[in-house]
C-alpha positions as CSV (number, residue, x, y, z in Angstrom):
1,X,-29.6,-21.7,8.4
2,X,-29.4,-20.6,4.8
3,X,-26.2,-19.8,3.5
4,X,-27.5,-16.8,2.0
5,X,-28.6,-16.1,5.8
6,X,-24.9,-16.5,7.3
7,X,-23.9,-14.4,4.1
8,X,-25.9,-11.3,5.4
9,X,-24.6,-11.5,9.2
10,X,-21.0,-11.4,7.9
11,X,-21.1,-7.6,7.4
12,X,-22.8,-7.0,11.1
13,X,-19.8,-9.2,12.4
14,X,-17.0,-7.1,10.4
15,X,-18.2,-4.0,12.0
16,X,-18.0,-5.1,15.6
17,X,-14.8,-6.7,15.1
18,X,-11.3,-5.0,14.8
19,X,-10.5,-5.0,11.0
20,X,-6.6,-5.5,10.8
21,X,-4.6,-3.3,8.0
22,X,-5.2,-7.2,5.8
23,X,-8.8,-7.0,6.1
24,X,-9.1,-3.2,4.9
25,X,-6.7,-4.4,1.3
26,X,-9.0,-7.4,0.6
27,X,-12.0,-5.2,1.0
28,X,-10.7,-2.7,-1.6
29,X,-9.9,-5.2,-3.4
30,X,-13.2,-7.0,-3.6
31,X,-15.8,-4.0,-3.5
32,X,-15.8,-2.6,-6.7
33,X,-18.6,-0.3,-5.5
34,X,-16.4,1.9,-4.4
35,X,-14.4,4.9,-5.9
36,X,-11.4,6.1,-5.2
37,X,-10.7,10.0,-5.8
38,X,-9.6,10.7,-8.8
39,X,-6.4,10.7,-9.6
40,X,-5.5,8.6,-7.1
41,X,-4.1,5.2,-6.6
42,X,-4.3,2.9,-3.6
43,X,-1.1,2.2,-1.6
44,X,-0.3,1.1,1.8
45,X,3.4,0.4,3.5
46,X,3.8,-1.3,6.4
47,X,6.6,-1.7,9.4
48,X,6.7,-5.6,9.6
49,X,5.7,-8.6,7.5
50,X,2.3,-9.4,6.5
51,X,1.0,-5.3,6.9
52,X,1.4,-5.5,10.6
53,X,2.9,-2.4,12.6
54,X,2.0,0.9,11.5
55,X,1.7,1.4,8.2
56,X,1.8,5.0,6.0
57,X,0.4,6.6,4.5
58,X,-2.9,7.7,7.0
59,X,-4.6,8.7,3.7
60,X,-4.1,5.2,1.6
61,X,-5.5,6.9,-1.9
62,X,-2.3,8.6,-2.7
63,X,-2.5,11.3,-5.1
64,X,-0.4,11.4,-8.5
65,X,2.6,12.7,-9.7
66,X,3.6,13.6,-6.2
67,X,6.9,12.6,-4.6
68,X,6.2,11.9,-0.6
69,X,9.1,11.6,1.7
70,X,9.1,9.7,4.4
71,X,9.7,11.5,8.1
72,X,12.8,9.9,10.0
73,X,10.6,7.7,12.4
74,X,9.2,5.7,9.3
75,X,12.3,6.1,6.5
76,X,14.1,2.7,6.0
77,X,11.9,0.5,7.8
78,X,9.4,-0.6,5.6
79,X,8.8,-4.3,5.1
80,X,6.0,-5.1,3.4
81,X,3.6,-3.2,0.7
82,X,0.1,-2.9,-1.4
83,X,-0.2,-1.0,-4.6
84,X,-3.9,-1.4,-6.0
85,X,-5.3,0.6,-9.2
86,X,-2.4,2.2,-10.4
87,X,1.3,1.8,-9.8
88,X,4.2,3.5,-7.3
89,X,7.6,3.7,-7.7
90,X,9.5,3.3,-4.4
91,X,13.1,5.2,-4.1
92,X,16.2,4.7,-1.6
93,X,16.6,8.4,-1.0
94,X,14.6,11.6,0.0
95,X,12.8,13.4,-2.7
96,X,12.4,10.3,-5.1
97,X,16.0,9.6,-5.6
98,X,17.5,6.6,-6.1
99,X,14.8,4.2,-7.7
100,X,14.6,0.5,-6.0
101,X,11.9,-0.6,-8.0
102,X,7.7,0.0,-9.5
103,X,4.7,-1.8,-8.5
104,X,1.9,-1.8,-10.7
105,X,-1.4,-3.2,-8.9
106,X,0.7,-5.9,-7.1
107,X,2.3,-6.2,-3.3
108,X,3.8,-8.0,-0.8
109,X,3.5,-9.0,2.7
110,X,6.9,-9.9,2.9
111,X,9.6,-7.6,0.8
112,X,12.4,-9.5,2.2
113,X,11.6,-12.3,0.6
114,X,10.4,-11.5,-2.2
115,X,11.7,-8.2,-3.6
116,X,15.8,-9.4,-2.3
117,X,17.6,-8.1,0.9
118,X,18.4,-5.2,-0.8
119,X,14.6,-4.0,-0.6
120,X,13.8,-4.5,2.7
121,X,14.0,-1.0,5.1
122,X,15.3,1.0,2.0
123,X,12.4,2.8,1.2
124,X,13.0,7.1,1.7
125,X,10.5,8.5,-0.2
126,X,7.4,7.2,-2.8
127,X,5.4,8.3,-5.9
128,X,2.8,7.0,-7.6
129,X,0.5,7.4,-11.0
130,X,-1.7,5.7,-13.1
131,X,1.0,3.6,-15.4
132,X,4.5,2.6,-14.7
133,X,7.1,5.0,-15.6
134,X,7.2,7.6,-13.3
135,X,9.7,10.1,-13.3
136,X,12.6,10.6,-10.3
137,X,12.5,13.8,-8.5
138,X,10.3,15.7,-6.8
């Protein structure tokens, strides 16, 4: 079989195959045919490592300039994060308070390890925008 033959079943065998929260970033990340809304930029949060457990938000193209606090069930317990085509600012508080740290077009599965202890299940609230910068507060 021609690779370009096994090329063309991989699509039909994504479909009928559970696509884990992984699979869904590195296909946003390599299809550059599709748009996001505007005014948007791509973020997903996750319980545990590696974008396993639920992850927020439902809608992943999160709009700009808008502060998002997290309900009780998902504050502080956020482990691992994606910010693609734009940047987010993630806070300690409710209502954008208390800045831990930006992400501009970068993530990881584990913040732990990466970001410090002091990272890890301290996120309250989030917003995002096109650039770095973003203002606290609501």
């Amino acid at each position: 079989m021609k690779l370009t033959s096994i090329l063309l079943l991989l699509p039909a065998i994504a479909l009928t195959s559970a696509i884990d929260v992984s699979e869904e970033i590195m296909d946003i990340e390599a299809r550059d045919d599709k748009r996001p809304p505007p005014n948007t930029t791509y973020m997903i949060a996750c319980k545990h490592q590696d974008f396993h457990g639920w992850c927020i938000p439902d809608n992943k193209w999160v709009p700009w300039g808008k502060c998002f606090t997290l309900d009780k069930t998902h504050s502080n317990a956020i482990t691992s994060y994606r910010v693609l085509d734009g940047c987010c600012a993630f806070f300690r508080r409710p209502g954008c308070t208390d800045r831990l740290f930006e992400a501009h077009n970068r993530g990881h599965g584990r913040v732990l390890r990466k970001l410090g202890k002091g990272h890890n299940d301290q996120i309250s609230s989030y917003k995002c925008a096109k650039e770095c910068g973003i203002r606290d507060g609501e």
